[in-house]
PAZAPA-4460 file (N, C-alpha, C; in steps of 0.05 Angstrom, whole numbers, plus 32768, in hexadecimal, padded with zeros to 4 digits):
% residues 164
    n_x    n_y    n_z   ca_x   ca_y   ca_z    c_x    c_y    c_z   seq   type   mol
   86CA   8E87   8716   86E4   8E85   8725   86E9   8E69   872F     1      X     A
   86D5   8E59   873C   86DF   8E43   8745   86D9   8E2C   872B     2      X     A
   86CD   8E34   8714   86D4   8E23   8701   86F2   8E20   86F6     3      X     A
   86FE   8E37   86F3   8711   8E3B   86EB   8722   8E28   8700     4      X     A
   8720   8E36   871A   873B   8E23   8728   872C   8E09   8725     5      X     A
   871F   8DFC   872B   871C   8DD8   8720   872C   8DD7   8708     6      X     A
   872E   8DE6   86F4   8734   8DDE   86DA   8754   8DDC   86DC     7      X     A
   875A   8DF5   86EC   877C   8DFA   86F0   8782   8DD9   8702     8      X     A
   8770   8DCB   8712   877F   8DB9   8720   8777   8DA1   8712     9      X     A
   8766   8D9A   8702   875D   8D83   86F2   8771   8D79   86EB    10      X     A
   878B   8D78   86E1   8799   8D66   86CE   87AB   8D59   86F2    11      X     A
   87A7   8D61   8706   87B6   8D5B   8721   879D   8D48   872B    12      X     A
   8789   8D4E   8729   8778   8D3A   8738   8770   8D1F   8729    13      X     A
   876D   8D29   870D   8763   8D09   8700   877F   8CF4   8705    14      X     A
   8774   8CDD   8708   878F   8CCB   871C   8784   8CAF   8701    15      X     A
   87A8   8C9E   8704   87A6   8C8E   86F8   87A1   8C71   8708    16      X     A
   8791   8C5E   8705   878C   8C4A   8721   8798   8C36   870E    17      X     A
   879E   8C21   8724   87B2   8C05   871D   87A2   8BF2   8713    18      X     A
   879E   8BE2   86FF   878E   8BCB   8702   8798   8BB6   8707    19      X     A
   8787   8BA4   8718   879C   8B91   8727   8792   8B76   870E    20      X     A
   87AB   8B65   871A   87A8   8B50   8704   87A0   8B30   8712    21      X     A
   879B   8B1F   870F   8792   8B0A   871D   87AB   8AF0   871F    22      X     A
   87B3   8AEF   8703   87BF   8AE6   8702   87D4   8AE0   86DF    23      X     A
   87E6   8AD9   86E2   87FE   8AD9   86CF   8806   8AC0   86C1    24      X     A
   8815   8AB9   86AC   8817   8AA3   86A0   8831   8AA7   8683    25      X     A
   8845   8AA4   8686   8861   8A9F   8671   8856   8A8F   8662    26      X     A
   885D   8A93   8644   8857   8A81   8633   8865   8A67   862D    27      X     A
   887C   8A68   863E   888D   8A54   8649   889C   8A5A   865A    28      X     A
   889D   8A4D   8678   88BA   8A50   868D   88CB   8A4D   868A    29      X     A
   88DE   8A5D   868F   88FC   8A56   868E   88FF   8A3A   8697    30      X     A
   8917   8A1E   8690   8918   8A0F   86A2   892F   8A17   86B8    31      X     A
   893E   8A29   86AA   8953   8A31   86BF   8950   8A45   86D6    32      X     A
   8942   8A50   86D3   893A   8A66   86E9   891F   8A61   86F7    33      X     A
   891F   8A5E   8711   8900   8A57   8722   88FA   8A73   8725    34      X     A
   88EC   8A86   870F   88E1   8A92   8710   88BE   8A91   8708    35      X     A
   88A5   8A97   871B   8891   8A9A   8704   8886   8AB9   86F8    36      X     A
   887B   8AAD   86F5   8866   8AC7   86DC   8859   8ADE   86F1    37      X     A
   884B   8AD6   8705   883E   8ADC   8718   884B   8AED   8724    38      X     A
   886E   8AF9   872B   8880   8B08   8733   8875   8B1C   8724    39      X     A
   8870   8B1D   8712   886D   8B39   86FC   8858   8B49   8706    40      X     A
   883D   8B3E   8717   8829   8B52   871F   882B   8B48   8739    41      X     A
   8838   8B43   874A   883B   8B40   876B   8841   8B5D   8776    42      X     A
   8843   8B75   8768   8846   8B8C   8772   885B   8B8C   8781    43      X     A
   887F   8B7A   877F   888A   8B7E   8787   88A7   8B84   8776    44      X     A
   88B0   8BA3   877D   88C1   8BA3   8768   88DC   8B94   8768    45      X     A
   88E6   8B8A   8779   88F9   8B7A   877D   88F4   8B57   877B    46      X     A
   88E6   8B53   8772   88DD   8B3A   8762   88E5   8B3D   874D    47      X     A
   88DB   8B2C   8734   88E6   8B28   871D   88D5   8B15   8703    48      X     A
   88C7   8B17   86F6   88BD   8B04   86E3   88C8   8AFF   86CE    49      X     A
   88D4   8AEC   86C5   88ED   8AE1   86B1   88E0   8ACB   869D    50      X     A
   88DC   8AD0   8683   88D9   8ABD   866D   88E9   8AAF   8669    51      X     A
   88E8   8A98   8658   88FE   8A8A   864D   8902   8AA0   8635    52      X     A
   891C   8AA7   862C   8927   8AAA   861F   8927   8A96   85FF    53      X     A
   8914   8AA2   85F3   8918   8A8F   85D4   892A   8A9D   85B6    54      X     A
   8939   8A83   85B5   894E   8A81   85A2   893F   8A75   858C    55      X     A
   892A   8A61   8589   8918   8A52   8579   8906   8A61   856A    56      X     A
   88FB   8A75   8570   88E8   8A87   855E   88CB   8A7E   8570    57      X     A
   88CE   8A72   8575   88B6   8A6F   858D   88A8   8A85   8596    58      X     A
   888D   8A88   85A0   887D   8A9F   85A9   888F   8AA8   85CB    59      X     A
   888F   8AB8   85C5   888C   8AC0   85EC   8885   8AD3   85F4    60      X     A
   886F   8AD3   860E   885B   8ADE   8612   8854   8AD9   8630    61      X     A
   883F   8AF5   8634   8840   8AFC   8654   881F   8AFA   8653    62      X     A
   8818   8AE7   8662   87F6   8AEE   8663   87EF   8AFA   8677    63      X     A
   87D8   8B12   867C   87D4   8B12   8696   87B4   8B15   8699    64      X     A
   87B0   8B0A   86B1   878A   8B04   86AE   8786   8B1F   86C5    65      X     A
   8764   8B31   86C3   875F   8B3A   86D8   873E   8B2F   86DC    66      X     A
   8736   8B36   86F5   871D   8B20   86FC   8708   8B26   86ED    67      X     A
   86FF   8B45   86E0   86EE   8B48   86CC   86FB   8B51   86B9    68      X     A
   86EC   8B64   86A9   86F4   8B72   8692   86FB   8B8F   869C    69      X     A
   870C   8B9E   8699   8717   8BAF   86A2   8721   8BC7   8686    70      X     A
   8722   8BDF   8683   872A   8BF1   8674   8743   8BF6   8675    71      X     A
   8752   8BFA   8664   8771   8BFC   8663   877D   8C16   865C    72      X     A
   877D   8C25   8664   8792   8C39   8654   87B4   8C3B   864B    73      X     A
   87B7   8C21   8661   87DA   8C1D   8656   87E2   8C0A   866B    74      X     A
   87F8   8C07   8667   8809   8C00   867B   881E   8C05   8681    75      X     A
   8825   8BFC   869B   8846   8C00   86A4   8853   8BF3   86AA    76      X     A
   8870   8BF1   869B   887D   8BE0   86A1   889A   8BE2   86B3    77      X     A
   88A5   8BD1   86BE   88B7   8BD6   86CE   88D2   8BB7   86C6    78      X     A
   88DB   8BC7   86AE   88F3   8BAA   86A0   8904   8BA7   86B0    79      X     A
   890F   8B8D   86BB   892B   8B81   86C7   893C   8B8D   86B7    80      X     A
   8954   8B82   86C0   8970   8B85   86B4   8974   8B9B   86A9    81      X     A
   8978   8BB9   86BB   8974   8BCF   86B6   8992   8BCE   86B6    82      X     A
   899A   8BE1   869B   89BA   8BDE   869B   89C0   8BCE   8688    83      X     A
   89B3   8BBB   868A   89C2   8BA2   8672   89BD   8BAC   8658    84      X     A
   89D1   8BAD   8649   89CA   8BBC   8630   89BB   8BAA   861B    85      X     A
   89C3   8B8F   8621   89C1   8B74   8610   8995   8B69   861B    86      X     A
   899D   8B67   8633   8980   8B5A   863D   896A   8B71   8633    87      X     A
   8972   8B8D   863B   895A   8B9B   862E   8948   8B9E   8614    88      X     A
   8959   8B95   8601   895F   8B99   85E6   8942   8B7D   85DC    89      X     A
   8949   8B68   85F2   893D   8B49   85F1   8922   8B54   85F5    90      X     A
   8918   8B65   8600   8900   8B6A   860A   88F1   8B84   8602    91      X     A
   88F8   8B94   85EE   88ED   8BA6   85DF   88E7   8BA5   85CB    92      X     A
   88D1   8BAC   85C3   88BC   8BA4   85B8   88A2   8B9B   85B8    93      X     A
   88A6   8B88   85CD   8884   8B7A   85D0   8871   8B90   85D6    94      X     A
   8861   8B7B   85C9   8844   8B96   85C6   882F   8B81   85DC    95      X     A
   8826   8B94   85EF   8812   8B93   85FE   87F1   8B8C   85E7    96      X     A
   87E2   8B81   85FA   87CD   8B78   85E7   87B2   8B71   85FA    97      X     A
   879B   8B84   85F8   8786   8B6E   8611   8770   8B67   85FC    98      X     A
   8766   8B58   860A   8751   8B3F   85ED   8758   8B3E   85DC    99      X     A
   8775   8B3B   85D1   8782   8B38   85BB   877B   8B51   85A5   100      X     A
   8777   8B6A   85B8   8775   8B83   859D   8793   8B91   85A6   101      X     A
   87A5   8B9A   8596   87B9   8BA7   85A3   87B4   8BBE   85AA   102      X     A
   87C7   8BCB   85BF   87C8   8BDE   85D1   87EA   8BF1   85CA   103      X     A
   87F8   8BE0   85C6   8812   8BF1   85BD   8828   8BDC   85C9   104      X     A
   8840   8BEC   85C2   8864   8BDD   85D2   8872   8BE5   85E5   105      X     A
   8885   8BD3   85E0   889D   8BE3   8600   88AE   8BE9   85ED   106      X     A
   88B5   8C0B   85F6   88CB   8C12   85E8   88DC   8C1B   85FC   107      X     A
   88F1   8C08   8604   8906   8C12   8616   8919   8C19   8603   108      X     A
   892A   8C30   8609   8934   8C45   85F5   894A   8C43   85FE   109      X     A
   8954   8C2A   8612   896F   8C2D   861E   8970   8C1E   8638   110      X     A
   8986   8C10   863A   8988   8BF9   8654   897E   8C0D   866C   111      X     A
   8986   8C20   8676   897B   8C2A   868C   895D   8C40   8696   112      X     A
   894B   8C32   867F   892E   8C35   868C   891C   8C24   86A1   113      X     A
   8920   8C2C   86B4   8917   8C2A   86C8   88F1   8C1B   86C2   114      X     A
   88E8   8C2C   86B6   88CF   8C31   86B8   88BB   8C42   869D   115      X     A
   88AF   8C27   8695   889E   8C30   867C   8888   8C33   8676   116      X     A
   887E   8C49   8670   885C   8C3E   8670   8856   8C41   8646   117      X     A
   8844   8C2A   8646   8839   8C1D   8628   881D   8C35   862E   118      X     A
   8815   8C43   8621   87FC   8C4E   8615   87EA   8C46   8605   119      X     A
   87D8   8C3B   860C   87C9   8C31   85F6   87BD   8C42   85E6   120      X     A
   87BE   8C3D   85CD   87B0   8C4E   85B4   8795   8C5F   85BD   121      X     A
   878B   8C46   85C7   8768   8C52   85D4   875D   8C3F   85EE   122      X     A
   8754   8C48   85F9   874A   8C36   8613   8748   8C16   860E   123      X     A
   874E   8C03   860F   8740   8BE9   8611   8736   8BDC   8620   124      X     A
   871E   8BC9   8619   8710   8BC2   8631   8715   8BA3   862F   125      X     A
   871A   8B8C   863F   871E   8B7A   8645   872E   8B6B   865E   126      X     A
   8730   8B4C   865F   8739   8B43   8670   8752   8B30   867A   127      X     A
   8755   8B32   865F   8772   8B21   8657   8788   8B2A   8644   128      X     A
   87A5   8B40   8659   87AF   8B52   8643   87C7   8B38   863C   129      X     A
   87D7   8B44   862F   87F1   8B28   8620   8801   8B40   861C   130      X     A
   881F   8B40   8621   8837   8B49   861E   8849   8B36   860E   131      X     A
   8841   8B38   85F5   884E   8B26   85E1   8868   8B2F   85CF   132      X     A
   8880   8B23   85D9   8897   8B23   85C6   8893   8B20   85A8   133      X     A
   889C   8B3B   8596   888E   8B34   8579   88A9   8B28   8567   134      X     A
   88C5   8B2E   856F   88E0   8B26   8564   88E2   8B0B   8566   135      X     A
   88E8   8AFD   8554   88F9   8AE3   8552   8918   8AE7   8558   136      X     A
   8923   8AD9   855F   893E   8AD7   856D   893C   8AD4   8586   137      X     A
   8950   8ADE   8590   894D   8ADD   85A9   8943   8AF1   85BA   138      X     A
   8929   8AEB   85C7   8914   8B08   85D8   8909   8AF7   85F1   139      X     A
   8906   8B07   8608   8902   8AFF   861F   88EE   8B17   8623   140      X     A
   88E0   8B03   863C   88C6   8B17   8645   88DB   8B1D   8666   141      X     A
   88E6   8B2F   8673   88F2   8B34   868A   88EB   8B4C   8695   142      X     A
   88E1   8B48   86AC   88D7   8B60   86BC   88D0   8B5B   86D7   143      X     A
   88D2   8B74   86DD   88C9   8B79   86FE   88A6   8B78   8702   144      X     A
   88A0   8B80   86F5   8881   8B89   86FA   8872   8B97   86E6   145      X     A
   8857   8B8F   86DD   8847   8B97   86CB   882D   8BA3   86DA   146      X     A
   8823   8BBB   86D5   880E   8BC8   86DA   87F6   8BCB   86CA   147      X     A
   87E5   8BCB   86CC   87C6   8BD5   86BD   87C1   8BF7   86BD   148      X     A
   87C4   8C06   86AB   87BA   8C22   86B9   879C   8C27   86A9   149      X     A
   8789   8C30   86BE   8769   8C3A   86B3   876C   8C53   86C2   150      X     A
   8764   8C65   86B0   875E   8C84   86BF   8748   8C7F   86D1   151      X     A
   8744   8C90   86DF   8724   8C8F   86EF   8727   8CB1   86F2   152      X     A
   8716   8CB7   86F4   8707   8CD3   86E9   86ED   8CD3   86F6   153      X     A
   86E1   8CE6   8708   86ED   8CF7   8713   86EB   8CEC   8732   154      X     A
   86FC   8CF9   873B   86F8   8CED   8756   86E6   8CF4   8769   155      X     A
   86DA   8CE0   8778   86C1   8CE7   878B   86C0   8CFA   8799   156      X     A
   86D2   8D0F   87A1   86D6   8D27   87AE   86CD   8D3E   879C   157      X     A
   86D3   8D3C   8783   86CA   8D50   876E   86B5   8D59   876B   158      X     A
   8699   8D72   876E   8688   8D6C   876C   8685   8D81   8755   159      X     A
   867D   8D7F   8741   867A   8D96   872E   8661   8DA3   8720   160      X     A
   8654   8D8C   873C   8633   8D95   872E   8630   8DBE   873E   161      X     A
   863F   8DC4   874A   863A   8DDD   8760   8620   8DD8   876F   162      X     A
   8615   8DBB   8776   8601   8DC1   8790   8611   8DB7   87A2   163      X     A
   862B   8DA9   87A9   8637   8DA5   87BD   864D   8DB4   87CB   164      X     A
***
């Protein structure tokens, strides 16, 4: 009986934790906008991290460092210019990437997604992910904020050995 209810509440208790990031890096700054890279993991949603916009075929790309190596299960993203039918369009696609193995894309399905999360294929383990624009033309890296998600399982309250 009390296996059963653990089992009924298991998919409510396993929790997804944030991985924090150290620090951020555009593969080029805008020169017109004093925005940096670093807005994107400041955990603030009313901030903003803004690429230059390339017309050239040029790379553009989101680096983000964390202090070790860390497990990935995905991420989340949180795109600017929600509404804009034109800016969203610039920024779908890029495929997430940590130690340069990929992890998957952003598929915003429409100017007004708020909020996306990338799944990675399978866990990855590393310390340096990249949110790389894969389109030539014109593609921008623009967003509010980028997340790390690692499951953690099970939680320290859980005891399932039955001596506690």
């Amino acid at each position: 009986m009390v296996i059963l209810s653990i089992l009924a509440i298991l998919p409510f208790i396993v929790s997804t934790r944030k991985i924090s990031f150290i620090s951020a890096k555009f593969s080029e700054l805008p020169t017109d906008v004093a925005v940096i890279a670093s807005k994107a993991i400041d955990g603030n949603l009313s901030t903003r991290a803004h690429s230059k916009c390339n017309n050239n075929g040029l790379e553009i790309w989101l680096k983000l460092q964390t202090a070790k190596n860390m497990t990935f299960r995905g991420f989340r993203v949180y795109p600017s210019h929600i509404g804009d039918t034109y800016n969203y369009r610039r920024m779908n696609g890029a495929v997430f990437s940590v130690d340069g193995v990929e992890c998957g894309s952003l598929n915003l399905r429409n100017a007004s997604i708020t909020e996306v999360t990338v799944e990675c294929k399978s866990p990855l383990t590393g310390s340096e992910v990249e949110l790389k624009q894969q389109k030539k033309g014109s593609s921008c890296i623009h967003l509010y904020e980028v997340i790390g998600l690692d499951d953690t399982f099970p939680p320290d309250f859980l005891d399932c050995t039955g001596t506690g």
